[in-house]
N, CA, C and O atoms as a MOPAC input file, in Angstrom:
PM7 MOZYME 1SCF
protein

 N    -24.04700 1     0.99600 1   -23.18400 1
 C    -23.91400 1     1.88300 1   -22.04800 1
 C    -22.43300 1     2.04100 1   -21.72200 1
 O    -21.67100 1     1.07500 1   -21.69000 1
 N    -22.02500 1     3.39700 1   -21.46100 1
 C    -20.65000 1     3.52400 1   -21.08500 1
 C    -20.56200 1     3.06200 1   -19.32300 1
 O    -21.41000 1     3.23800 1   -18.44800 1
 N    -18.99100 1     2.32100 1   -19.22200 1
 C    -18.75400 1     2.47600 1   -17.81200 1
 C    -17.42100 1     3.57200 1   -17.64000 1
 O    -16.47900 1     3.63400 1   -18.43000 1
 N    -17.55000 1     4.21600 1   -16.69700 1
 C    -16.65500 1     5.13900 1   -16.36700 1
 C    -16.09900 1     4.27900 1   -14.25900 1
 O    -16.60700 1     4.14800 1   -13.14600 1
 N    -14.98800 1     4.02200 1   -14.88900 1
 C    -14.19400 1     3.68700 1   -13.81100 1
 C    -12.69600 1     4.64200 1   -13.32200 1
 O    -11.77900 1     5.22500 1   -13.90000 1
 N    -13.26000 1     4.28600 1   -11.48000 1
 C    -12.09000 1     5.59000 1   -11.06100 1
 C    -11.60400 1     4.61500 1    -9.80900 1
 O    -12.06600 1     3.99900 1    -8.84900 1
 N    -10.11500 1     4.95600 1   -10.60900 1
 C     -9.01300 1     4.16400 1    -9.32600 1
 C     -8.88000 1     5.09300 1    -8.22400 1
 O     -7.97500 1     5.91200 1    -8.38700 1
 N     -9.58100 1     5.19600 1    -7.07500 1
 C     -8.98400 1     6.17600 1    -5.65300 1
 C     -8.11500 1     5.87400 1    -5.57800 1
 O     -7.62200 1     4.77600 1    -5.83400 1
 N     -7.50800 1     7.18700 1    -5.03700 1
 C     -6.49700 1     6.81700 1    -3.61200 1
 C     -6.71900 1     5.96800 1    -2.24100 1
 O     -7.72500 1     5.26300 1    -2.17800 1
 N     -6.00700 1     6.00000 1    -1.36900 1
 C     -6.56800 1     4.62600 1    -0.34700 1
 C     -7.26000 1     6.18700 1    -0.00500 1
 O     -6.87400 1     7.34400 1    -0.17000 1
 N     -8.92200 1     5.32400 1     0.75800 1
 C     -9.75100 1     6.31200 1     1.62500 1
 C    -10.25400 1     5.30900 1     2.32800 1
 O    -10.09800 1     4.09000 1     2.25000 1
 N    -11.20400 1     6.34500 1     3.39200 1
 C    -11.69600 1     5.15600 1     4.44500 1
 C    -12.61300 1     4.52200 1     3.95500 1
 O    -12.84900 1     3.36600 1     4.30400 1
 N    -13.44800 1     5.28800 1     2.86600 1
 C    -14.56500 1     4.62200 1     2.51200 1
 C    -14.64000 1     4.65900 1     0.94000 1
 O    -13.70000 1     5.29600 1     0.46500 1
 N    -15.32500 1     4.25600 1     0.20900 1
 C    -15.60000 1     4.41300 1    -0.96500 1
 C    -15.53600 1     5.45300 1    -1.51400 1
 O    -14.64400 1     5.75300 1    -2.30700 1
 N    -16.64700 1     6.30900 1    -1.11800 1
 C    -16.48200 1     7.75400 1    -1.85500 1
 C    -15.69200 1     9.14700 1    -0.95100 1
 O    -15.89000 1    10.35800 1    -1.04900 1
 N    -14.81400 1     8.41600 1    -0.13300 1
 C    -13.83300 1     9.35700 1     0.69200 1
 C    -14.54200 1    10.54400 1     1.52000 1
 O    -13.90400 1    11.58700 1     1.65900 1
 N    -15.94500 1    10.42600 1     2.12500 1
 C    -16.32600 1    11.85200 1     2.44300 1
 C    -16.83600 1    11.28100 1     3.40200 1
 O    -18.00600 1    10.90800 1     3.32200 1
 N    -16.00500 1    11.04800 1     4.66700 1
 C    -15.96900 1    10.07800 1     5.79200 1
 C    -15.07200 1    10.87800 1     6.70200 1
 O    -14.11300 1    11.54400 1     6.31100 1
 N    -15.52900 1    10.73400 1     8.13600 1
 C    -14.87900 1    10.97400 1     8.94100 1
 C    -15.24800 1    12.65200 1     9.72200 1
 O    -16.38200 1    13.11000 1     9.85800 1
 N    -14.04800 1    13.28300 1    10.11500 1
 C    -14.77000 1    14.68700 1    10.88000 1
 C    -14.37300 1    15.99100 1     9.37000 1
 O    -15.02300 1    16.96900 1     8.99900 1
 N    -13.23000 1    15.48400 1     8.91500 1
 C    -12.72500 1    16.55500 1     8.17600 1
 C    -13.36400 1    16.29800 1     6.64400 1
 O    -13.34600 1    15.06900 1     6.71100 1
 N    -13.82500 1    16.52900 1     5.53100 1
 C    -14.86900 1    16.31000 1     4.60700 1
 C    -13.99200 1    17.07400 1     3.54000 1
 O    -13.26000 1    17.95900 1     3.98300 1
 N    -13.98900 1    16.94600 1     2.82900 1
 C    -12.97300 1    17.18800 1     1.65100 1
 C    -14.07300 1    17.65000 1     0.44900 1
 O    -14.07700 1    16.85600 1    -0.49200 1
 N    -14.96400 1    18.73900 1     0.31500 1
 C    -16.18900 1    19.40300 1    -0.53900 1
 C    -15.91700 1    18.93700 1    -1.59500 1
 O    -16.88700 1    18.43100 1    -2.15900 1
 N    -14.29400 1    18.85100 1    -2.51900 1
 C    -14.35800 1    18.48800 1    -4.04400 1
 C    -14.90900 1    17.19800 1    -3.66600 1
 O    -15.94900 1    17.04500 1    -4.30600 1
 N    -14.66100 1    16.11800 1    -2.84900 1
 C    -14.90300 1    15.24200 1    -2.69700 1
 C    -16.21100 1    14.54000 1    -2.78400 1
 O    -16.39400 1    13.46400 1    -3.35400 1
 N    -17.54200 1    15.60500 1    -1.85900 1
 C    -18.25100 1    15.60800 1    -1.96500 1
 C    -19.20700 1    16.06300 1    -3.09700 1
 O    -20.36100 1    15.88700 1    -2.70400 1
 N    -19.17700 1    16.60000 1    -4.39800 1
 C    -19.27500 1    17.43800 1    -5.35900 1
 C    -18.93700 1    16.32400 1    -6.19300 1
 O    -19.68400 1    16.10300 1    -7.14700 1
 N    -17.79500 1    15.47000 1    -5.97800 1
 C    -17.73400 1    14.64600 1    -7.59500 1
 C    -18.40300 1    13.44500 1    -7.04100 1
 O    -18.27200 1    12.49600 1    -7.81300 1
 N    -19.22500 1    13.08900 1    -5.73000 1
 C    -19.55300 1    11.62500 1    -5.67100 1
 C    -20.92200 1    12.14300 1    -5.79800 1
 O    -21.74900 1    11.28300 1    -6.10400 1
 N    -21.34100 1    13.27500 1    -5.64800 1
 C    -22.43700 1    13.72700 1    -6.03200 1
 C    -22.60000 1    13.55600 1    -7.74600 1
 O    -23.67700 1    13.00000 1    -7.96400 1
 N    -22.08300 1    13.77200 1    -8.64400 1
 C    -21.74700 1    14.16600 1   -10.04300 1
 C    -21.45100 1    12.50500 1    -9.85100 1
 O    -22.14100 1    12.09300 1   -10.78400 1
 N    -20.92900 1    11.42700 1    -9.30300 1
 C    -20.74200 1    10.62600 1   -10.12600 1
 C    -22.42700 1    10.00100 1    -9.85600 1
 O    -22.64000 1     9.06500 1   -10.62600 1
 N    -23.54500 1    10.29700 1    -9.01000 1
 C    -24.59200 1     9.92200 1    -9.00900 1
 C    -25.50600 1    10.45900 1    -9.86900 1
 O    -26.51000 1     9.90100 1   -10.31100 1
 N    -25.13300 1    11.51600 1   -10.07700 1
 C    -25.83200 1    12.11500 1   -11.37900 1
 C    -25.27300 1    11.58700 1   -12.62300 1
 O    -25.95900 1    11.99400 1   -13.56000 1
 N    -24.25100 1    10.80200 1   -13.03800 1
 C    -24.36400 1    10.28300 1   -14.11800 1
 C    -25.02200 1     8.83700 1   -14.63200 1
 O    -25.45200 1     8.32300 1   -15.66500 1
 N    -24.76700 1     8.45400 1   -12.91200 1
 C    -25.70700 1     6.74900 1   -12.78000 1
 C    -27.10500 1     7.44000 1   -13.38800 1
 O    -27.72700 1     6.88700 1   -14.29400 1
 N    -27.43600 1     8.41600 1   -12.93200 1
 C    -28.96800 1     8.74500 1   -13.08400 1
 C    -29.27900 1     8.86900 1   -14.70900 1
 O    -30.43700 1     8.93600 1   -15.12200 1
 N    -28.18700 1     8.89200 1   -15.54300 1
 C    -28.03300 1     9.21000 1   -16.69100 1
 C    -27.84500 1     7.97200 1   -17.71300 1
 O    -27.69600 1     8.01800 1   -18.93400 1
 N    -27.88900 1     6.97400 1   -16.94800 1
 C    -27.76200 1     5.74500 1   -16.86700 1
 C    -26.37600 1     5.35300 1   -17.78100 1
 O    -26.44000 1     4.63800 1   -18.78100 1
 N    -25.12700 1     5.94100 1   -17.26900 1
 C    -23.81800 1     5.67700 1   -17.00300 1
 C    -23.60000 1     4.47200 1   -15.74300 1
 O    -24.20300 1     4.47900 1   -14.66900 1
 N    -22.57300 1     3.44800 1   -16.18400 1
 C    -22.43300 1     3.05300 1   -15.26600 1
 C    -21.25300 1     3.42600 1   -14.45900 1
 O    -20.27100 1     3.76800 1   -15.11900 1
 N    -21.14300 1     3.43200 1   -13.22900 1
 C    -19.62600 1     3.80000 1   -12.77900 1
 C    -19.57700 1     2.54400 1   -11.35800 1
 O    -20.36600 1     1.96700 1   -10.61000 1
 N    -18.01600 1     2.63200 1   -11.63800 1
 C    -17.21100 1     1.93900 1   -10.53200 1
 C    -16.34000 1     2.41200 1    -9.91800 1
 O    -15.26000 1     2.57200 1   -10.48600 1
 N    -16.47500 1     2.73100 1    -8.79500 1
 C    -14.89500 1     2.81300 1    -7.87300 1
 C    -14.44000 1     2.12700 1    -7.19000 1
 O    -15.04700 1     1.43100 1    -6.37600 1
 N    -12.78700 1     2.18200 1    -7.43600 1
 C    -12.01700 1     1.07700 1    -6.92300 1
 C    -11.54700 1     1.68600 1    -6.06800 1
 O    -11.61300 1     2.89100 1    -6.31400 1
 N    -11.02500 1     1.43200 1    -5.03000 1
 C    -10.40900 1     2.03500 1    -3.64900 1
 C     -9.11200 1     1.49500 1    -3.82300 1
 O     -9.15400 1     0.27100 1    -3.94800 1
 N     -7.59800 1     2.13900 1    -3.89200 1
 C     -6.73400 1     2.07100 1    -3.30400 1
 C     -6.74000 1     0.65200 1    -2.52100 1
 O     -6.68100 1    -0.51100 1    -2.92200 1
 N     -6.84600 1     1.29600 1    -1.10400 1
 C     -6.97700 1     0.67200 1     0.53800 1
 C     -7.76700 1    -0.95000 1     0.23600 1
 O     -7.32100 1    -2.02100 1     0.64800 1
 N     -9.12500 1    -0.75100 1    -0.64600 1
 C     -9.56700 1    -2.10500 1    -0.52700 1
 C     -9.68900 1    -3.20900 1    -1.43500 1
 O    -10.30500 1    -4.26800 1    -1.31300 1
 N     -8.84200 1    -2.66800 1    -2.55800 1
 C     -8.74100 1    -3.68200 1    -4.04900 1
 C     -7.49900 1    -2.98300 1    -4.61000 1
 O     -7.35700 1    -2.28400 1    -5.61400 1
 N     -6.59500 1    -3.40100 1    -3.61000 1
 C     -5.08100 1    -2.81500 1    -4.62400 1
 C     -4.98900 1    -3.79400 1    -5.39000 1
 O     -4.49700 1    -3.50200 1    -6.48000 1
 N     -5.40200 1    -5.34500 1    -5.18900 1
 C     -4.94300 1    -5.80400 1    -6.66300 1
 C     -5.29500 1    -5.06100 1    -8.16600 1
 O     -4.57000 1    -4.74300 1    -9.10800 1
 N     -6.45100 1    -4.96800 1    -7.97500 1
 C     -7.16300 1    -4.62200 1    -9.39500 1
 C     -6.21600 1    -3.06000 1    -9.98600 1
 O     -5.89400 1    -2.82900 1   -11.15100 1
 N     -5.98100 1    -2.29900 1    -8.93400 1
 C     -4.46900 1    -1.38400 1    -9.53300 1
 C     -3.06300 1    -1.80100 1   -10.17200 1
 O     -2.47300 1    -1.15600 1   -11.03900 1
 N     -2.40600 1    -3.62500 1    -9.27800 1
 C     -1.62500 1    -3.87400 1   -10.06600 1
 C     -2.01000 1    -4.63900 1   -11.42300 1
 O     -1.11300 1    -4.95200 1   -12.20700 1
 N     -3.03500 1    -4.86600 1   -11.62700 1
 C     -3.64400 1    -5.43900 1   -12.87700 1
 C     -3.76300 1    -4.82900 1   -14.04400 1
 O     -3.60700 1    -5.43900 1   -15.10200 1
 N     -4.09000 1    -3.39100 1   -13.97100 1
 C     -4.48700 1    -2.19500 1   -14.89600 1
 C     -3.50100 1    -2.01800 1   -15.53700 1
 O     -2.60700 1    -1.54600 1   -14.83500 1
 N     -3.15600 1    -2.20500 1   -16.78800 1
 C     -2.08400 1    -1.29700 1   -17.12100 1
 C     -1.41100 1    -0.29800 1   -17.05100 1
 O     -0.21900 1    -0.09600 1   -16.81800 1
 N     -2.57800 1     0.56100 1   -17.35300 1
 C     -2.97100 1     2.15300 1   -17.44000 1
 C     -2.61500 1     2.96200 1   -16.28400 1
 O     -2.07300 1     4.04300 1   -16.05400 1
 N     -3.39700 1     1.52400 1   -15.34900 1
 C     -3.32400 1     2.75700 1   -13.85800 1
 C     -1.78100 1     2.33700 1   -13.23200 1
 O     -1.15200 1     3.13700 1   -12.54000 1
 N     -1.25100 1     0.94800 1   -13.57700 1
 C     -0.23000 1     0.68600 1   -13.20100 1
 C      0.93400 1     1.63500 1   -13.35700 1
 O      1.77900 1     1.92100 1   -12.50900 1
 N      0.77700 1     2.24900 1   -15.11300 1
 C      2.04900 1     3.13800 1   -15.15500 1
 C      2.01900 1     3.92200 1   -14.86200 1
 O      3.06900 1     4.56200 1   -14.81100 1
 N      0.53800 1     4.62300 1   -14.34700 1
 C      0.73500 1     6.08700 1   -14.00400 1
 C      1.61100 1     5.84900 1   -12.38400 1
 O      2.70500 1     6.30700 1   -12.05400 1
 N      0.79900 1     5.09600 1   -11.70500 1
 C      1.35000 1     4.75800 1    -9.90100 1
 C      2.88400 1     4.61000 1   -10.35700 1
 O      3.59600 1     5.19700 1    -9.54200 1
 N      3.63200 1     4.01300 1   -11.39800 1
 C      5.08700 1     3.68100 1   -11.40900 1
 C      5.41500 1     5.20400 1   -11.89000 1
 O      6.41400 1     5.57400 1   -11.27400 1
 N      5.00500 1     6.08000 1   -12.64400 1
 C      5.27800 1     7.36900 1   -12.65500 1
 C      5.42800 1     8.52200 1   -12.07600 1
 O      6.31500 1     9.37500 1   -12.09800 1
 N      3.97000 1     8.37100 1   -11.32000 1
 C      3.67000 1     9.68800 1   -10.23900 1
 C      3.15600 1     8.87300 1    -8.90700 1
 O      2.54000 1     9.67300 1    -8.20200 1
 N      3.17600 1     8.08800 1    -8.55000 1
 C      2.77000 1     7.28500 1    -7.43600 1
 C      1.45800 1     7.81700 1    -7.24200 1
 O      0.87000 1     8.54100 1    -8.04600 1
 N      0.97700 1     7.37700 1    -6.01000 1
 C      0.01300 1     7.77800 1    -5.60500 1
 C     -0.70500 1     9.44200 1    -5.77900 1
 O     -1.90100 1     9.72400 1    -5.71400 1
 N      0.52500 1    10.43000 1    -6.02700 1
 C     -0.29600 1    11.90000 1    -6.76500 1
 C     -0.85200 1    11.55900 1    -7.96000 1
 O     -1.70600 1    12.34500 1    -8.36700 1
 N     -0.49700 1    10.16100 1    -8.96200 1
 C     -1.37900 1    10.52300 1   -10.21000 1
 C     -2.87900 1     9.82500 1   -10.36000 1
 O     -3.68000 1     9.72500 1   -11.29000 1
 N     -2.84900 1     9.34200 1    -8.81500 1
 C     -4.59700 1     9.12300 1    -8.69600 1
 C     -5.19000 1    10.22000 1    -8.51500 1
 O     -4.46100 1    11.20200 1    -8.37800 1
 N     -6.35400 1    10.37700 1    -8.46800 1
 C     -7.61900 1     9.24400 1    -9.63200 1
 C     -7.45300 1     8.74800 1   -10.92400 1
 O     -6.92600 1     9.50700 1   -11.73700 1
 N     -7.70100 1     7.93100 1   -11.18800 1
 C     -7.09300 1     7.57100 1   -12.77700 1
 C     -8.65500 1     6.84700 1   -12.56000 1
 O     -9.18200 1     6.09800 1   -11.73800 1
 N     -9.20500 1     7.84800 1   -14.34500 1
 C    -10.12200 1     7.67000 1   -14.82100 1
 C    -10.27600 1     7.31300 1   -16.17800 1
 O     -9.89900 1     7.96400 1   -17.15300 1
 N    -11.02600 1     5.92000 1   -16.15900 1
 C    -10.88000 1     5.11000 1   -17.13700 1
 C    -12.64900 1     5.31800 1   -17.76900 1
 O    -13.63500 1     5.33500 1   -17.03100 1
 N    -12.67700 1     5.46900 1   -19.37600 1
 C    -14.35900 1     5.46800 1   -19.85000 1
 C    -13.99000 1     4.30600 1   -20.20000 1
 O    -12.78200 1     4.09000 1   -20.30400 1
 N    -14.94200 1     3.26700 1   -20.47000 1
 C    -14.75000 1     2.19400 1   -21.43100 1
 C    -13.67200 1     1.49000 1   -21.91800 1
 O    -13.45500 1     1.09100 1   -23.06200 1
 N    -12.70500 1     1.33400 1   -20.41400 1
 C    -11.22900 1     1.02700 1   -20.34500 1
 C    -10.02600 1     1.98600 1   -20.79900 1
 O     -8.89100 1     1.91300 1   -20.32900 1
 N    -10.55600 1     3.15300 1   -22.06000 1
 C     -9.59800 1     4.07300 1   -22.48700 1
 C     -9.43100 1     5.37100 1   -20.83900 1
 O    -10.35000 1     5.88300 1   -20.19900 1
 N     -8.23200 1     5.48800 1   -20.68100 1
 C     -7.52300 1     6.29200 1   -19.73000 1
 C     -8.21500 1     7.67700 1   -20.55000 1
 O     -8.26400 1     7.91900 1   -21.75500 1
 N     -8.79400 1     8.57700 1   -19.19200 1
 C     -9.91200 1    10.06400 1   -19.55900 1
 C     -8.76000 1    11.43600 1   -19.02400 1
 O     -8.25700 1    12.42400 1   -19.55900 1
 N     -8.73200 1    10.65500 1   -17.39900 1
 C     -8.15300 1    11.76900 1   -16.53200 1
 C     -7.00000 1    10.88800 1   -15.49300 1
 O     -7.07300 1     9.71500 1   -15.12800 1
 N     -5.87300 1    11.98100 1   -15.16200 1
 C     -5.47200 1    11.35300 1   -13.80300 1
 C     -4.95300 1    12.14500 1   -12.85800 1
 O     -4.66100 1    13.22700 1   -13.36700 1
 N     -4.65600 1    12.09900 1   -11.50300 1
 C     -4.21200 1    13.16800 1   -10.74800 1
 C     -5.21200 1    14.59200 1   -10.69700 1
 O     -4.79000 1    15.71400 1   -10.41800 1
 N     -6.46200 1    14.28800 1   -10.99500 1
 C     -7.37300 1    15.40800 1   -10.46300 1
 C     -8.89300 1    14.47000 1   -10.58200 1
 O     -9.28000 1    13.48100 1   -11.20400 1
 N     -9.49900 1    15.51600 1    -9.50900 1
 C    -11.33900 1    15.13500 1    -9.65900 1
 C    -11.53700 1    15.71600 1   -10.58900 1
 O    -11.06800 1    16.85300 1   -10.55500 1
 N    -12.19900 1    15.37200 1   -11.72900 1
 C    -13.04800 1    16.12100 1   -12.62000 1
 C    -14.00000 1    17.23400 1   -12.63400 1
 O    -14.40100 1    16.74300 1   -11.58000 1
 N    -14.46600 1    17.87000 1   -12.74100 1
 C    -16.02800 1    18.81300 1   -12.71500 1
 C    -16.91400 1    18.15300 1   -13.30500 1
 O    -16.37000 1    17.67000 1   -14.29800 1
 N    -18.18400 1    17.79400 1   -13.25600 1
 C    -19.48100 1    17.21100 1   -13.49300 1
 C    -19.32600 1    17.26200 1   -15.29600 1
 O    -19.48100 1    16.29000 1   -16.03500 1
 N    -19.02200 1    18.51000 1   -15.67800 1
 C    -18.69800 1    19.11300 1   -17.28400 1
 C    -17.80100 1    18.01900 1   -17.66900 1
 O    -18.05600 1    17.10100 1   -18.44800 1
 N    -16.99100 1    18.18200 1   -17.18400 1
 C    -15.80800 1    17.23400 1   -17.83600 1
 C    -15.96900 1    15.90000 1   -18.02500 1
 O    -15.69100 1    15.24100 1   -19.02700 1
 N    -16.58000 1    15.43700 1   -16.67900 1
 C    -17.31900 1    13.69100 1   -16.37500 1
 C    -18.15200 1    13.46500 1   -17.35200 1
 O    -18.09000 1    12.29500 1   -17.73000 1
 N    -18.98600 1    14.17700 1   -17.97600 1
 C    -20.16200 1    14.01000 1   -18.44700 1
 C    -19.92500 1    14.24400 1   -20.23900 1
 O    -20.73100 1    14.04600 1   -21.14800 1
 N    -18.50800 1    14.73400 1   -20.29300 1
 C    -17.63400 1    14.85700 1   -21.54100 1
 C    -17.57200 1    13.22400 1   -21.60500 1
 O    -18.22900 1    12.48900 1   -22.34200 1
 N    -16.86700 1    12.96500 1   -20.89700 1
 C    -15.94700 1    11.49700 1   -20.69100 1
 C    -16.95500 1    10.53100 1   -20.66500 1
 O    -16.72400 1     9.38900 1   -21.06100 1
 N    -18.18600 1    10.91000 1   -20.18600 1
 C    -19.25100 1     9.20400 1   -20.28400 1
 C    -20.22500 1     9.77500 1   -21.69700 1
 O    -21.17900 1     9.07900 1   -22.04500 1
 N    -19.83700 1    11.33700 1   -22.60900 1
 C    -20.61700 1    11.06300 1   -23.67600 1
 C    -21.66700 1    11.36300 1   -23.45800 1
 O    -22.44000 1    10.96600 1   -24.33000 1
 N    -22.30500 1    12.12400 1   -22.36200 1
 C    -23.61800 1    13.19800 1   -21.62100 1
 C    -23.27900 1    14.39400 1   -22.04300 1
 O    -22.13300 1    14.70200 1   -22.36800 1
 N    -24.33000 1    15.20000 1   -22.06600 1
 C    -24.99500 1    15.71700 1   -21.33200 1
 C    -24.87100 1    16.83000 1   -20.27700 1
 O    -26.02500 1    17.15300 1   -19.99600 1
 N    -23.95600 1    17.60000 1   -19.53100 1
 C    -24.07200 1    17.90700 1   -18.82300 1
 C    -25.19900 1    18.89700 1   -18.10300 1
 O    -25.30800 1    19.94100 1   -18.74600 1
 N    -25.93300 1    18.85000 1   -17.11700 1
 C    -27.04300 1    20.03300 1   -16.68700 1
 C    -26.00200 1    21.50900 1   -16.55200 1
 O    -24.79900 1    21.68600 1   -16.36200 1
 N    -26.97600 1    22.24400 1   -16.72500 1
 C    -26.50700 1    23.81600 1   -16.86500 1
 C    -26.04800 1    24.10700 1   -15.49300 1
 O    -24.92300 1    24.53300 1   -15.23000 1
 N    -26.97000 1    23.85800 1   -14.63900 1
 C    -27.05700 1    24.52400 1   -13.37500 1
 C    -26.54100 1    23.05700 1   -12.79300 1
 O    -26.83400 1    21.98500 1   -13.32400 1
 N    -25.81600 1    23.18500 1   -11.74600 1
 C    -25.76300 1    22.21600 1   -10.33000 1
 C    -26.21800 1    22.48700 1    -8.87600 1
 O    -25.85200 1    23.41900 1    -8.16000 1
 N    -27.01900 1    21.56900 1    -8.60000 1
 C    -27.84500 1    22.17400 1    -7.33900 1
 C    -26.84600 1    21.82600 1    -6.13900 1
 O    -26.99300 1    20.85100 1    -5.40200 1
 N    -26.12200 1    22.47800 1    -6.07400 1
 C    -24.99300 1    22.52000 1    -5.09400 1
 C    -25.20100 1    21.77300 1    -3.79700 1
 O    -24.71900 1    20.70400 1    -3.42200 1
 N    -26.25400 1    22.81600 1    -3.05700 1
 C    -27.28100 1    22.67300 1    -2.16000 1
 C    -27.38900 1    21.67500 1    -1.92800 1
 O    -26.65300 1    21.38300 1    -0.98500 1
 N    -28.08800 1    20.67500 1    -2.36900 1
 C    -28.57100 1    19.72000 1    -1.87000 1
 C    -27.40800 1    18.67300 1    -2.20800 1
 O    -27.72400 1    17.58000 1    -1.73900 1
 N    -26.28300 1    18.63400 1    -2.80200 1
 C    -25.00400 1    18.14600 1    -2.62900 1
 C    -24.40500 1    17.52600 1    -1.47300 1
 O    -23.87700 1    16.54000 1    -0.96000 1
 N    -24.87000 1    18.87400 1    -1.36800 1
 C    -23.61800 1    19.67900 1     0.63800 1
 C    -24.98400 1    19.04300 1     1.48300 1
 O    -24.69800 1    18.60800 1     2.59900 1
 N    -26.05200 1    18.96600 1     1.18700 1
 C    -27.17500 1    18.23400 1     2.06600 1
 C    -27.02500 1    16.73700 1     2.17800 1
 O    -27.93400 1    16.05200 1     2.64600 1
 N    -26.05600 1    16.29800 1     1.81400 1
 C    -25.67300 1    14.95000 1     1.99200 1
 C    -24.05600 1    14.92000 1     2.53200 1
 O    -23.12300 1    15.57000 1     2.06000 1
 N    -24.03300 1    14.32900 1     3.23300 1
 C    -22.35400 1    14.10400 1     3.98400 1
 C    -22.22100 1    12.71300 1     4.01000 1
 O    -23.00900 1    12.05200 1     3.33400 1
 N    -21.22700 1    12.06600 1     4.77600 1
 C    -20.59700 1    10.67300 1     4.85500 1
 C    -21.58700 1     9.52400 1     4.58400 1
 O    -22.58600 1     9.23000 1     5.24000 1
 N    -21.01700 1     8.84500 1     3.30200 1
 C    -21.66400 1     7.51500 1     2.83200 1
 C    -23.37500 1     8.07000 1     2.77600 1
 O    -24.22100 1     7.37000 1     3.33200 1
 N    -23.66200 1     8.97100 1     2.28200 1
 C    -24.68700 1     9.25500 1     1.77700 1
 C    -26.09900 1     9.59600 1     3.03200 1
 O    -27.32300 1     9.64000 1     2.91400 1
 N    -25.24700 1     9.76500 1     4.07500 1
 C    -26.23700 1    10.30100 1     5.54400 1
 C    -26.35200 1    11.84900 1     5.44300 1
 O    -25.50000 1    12.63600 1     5.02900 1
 N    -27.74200 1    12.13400 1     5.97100 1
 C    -27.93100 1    13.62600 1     6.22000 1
 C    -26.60600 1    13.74700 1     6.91600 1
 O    -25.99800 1    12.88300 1     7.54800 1
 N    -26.28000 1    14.99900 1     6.67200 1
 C    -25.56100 1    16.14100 1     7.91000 1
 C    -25.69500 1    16.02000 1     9.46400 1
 O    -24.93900 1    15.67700 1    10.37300 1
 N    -26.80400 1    16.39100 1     9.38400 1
 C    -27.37200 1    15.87900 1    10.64800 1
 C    -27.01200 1    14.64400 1    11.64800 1
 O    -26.60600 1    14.64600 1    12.81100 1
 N    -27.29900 1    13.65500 1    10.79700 1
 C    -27.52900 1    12.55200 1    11.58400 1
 C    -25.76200 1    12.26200 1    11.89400 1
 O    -25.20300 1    11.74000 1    12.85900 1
 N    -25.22700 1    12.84100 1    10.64400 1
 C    -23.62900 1    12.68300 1    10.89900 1
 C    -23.41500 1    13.30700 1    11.62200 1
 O    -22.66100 1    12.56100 1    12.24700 1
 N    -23.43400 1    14.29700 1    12.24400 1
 C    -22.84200 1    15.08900 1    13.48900 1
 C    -23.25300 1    13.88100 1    14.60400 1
 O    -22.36800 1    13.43800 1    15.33600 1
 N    -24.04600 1    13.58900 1    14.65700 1
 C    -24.36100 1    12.58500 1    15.79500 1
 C    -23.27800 1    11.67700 1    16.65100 1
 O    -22.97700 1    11.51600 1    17.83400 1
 N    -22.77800 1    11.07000 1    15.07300 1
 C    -21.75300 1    10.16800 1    15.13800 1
 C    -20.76300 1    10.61400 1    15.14700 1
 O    -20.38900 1    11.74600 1    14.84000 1
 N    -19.72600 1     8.92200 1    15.85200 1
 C    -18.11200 1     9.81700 1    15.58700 1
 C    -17.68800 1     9.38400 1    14.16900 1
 O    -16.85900 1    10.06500 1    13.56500 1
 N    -18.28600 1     8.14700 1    13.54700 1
 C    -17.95300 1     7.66000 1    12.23900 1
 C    -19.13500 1     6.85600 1    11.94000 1
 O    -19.68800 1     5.98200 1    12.60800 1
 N    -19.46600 1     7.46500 1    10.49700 1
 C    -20.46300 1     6.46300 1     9.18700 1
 C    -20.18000 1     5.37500 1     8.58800 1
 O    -20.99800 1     4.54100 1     8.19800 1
 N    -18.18300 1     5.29800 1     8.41400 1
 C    -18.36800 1     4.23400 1     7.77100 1
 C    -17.93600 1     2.34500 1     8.22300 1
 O    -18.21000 1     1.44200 1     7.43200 1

């Protein structure tokens, strides 16, 4: 089984789609990275903010941060080999990189039907913060 690992930038939360202001690519690739678990890819994200060691540990991700600092995150690693850095991927591209598959269609929709740390919309308006 492939693992596909992605160094964030610091965010508040894991999959960064937290808070009042929502960042859609954001939401769109943590969507896509659940569709590849479903594909039975494994993935990991490392946060910036809550495991900077494991950034100075990386080689990979180390030289990019000594290169482009913090713009050349995300740094996306398949199976330890460096994929992508300094952009979110598209589902196409992810699904290049774990060796899938990609679906034709993306149900957008029900994407955007999920907001912060994986709560309806809804229930997030409620709150002032999910995570």
């Amino acid at each position: 089984m492939k693992t596909l690992t992605i160094f964030d930038p610091a965010m508040c939360c894991s999959t960064g789609i937290c808070g009042a202001d929502i960042d859609q690519k954001l939401v769109d690739f943590a969507a896509d990275l659940d569709w590849l678990k479903s594909e039975g890819i494994e993935v990991k994200r490392i946060n910036l903010s809550q495991e900077p060691a494991l950034f100075a540990e990386n080689e990979q991700v180390k030289s990019i941060l000594e290169k482009s600092g913090v713009e050349g995150l995300p740094v996306i690693l398949a199976d330890d080999e460096m994929q992508s850095f300094g952009q979110y991927p598209d589902r196409v591209k992810l699904a290049h990189m774990a060796g899938v598959t990609a679906a034709q269609t993306v149900d957008q929709a029900s994407a955007s039907a999920t907001g912060c740390c994986g709560q309806d919309n809804d229930a997030e308006k409620s709150s002032s913060s999910c995570c």
